[in-house]
C-alpha positions as CSV (number, residue, x, y, z in Angstrom):
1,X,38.8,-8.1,13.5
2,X,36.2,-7.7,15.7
3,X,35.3,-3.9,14.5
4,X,34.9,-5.5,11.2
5,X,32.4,-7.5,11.5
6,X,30.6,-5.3,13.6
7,X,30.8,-2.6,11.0
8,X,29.7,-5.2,8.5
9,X,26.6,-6.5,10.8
10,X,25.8,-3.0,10.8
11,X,25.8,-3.2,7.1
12,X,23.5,-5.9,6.7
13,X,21.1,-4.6,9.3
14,X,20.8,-1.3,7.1
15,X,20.5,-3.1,3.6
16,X,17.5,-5.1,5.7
17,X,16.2,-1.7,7.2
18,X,15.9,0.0,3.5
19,X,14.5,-2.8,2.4
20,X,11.9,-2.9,5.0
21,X,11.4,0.9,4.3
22,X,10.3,0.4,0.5
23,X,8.3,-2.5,1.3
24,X,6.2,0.4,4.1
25,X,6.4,2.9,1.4
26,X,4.8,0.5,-1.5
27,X,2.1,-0.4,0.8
28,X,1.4,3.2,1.7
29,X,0.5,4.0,-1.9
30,X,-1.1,0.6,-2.6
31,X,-3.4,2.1,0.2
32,X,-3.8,5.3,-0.3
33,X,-4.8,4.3,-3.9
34,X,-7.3,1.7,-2.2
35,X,-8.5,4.2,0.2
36,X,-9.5,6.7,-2.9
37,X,-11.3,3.9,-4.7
38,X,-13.3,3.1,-1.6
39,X,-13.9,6.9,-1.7
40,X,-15.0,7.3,-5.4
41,X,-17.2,3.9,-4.7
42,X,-19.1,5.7,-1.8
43,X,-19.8,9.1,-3.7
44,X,-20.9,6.8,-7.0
45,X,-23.1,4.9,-4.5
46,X,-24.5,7.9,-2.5
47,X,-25.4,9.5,-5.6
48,X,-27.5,6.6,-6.7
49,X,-29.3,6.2,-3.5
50,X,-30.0,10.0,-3.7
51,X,-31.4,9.4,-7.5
52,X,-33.6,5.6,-6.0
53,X,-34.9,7.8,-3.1
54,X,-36.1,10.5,-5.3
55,X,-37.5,8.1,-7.8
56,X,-39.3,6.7,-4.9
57,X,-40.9,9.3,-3.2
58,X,-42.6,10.4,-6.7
59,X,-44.5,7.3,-6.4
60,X,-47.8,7.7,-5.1
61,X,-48.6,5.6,-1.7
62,X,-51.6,4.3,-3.2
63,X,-49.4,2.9,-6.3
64,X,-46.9,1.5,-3.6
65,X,-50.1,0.2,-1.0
66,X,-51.1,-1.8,-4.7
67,X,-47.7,-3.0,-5.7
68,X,-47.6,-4.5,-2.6
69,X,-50.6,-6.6,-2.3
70,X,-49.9,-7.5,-5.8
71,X,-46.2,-8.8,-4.4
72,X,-48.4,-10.5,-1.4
73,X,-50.8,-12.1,-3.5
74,X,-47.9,-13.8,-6.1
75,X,-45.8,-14.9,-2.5
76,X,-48.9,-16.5,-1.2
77,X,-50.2,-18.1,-4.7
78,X,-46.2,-19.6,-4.5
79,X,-46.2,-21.1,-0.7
């Protein structure tokens, strides 16, 4: 009596145990999946700062020295 319901606490405990296995497993893919989103996000970012960066260093200084008191001049007409 007492060997069967051991054997069939064992039972249990291993049903629980596989469970708990796929449960790890589906989260390991959820984020490995996240992990290579975050991944493509980075390169699509890095490449568009690489692109801004270039755009911005074609601008003259004086054209970004003007801009700029232009931007000063409408922030201080606002206050």
């Amino acid at each position: 009596m007492l060997i069967n319901i051991s054997l069939d606490f064992q039972a249990r405990q291993m049903k629980k145990l596989q469970i708990v296995e796929q449960m790890i497993s589906r989260h390991e893919a959820s984020l490995t999946k996240a992990h290579q989103q975050l991944a493509d996000d980075q390169e699509q970012y890095d490449a568009h700062t690489q692109k801004s960066n270039v755009f911005s260093r074609n601008i003259p200084d004086t054209t970004k020295w003007m801009f700029g008191q232009y931007l000063r001049r409408i922030q201080t007409n606002e206050k």
